[in-house]
N, C-alpha and C positions, 0 to 999 in steps of 0.2 A: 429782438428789440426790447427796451429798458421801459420804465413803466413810469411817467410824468409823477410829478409830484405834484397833492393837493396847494394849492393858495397858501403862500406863506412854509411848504411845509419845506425842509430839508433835505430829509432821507424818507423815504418810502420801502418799508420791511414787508415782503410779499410770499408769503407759503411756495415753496417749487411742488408743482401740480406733477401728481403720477409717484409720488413717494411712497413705498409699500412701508419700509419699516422705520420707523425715527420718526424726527421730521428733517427738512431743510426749508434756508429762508434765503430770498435774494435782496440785496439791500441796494438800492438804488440813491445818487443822488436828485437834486432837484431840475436838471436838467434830462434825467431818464439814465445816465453812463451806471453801469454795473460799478460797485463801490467797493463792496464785501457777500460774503459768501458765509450765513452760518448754518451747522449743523447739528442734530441731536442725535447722539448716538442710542442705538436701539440694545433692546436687552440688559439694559448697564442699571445694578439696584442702587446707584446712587447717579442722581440725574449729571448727565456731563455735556454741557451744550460748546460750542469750539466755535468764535469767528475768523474767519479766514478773508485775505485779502479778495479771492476769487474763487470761482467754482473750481479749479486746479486743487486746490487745498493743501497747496506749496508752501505760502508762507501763511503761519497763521499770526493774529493782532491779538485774543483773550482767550481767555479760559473761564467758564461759569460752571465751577460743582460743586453741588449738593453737600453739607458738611455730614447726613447724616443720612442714611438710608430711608428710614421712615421717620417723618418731623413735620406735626401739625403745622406747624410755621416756622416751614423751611427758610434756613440760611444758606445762601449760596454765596462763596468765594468769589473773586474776580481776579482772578491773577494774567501774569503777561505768560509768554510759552515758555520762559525760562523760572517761574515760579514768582516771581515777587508779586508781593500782594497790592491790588488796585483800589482794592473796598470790596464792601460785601452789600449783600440786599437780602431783606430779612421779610418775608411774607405774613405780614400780622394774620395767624390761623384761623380762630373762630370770626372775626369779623370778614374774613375775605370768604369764606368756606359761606356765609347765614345771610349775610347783609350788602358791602358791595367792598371792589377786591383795596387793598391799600397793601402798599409794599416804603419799609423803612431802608434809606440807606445810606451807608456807613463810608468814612475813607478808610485809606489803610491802617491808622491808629484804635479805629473802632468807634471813634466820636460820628455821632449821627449828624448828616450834612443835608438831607433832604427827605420828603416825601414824596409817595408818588400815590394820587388816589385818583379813583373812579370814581365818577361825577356821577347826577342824578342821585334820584329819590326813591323813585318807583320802578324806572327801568332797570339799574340793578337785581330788584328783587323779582321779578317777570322772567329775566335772562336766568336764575337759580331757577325757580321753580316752574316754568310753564317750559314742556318739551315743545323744541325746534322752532323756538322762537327769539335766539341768537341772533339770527340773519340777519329780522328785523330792526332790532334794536342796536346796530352797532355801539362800541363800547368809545368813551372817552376817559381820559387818564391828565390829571396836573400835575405838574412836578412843580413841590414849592420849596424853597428852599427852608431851612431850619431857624436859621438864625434870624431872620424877619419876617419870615412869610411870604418872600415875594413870587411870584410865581413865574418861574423860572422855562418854562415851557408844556407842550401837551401833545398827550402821543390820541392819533385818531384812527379808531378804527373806522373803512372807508365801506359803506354798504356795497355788500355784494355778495350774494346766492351760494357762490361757488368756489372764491377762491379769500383764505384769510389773508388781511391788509392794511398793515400801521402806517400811518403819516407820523411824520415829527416834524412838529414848528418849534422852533429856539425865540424866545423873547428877550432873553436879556444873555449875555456872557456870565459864566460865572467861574473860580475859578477851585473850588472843590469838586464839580462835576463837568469835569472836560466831555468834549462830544463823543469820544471812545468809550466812555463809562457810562455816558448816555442813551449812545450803541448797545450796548454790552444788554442794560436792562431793557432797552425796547425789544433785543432777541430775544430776552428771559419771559417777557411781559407774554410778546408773541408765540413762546413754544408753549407756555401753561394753560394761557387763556385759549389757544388756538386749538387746541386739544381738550377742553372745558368744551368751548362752543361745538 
């Protein structure tokens, strides 16, 4: 059975429970129906996250890797399965690592097209430094766009003990980040910080 989505939200990006090595995420839409299927591969020194249309892992939609094996603030690729390039997401390092996470991202030219930052003031920095108390605090995320600010949508983390869980509500269309690239960073957002927490 699929997993409702919050108020507003769209896709719902949910940890597959029982995973020893990786991670996987089940991506649902707002009706609960299975949507996409992503995975991270384990052992790999350069992070290789794959979405796929379903848990088959038959056909896959993107490609998110790591350009560089160790990189304070890593850039990750976003290609289709046959290589062409989608955009990229660029993890601003010492602010995401000290204070609270903000992730840059790019189309395929490299021109920067939006932001994506974690909200709050002080829960941020409670979630870095006080152990196991993630759960608590679930995390919120704005995507705004570059060129005016508008805010573009917000991925939510959904309180819960045991199992990691992004909402995503879309606010306005835009047409530098279509919902596959929006996809793409809410599995990215999900396998780093899911694995943080």
């Amino acid at each position: 059975m699929g997993i409702k989505a919050g108020p507003g939200e769209i896709y719902t990006v949910r940890r597959k429970i029982l995973k020893i090595f990786g991670a996987a995420f089940h991506v649902y839409d707002a009706q609960g129906g299975l949507v996409g299927y992503c995975k991270q591969k384990a052992f790999k020194l350069k992070e290789d996250i794959r979405l796929f249309t379903d848990e088959s892992a038959s056909t896959e939609l993107l490609r998110l890797t790591a350009r560089q094996v160790i990189d304070f603030g890593a850039t990750y690729d976003v290609t289709t399965p046959d290589g062409e390039v989608v955009g990229s997401l660029r993890r601003k390092g010492l602010k995401s690592s000290f204070v609270r996470d903000e992730w840059l991202v790019f189309d395929e030219t490299g021109a920067q097209v939006a932001t994506i930052r974690e909200q709050g003031s002080i829960t941020p920095l409670v979630r870095r430094y006080v152990d196991n108390v993630a759960a608590f605090f679930p995390q919120r995320f704005e995507v705004v766009r570059q060129s005016d600010g508008a805010h573009i949508a917000t991925l939510r983390q959904h309180f819960n003990l045991f199992v990691y869980r992004l909402g995503v509500a879309v606010h306005q269309d835009d047409e530098m980040l279509d919902d596959l690239m929006l996809l793409g960073s809410t599995c990215l957002i999900a396998a780093i910080e899911g694995r943080q927490n």
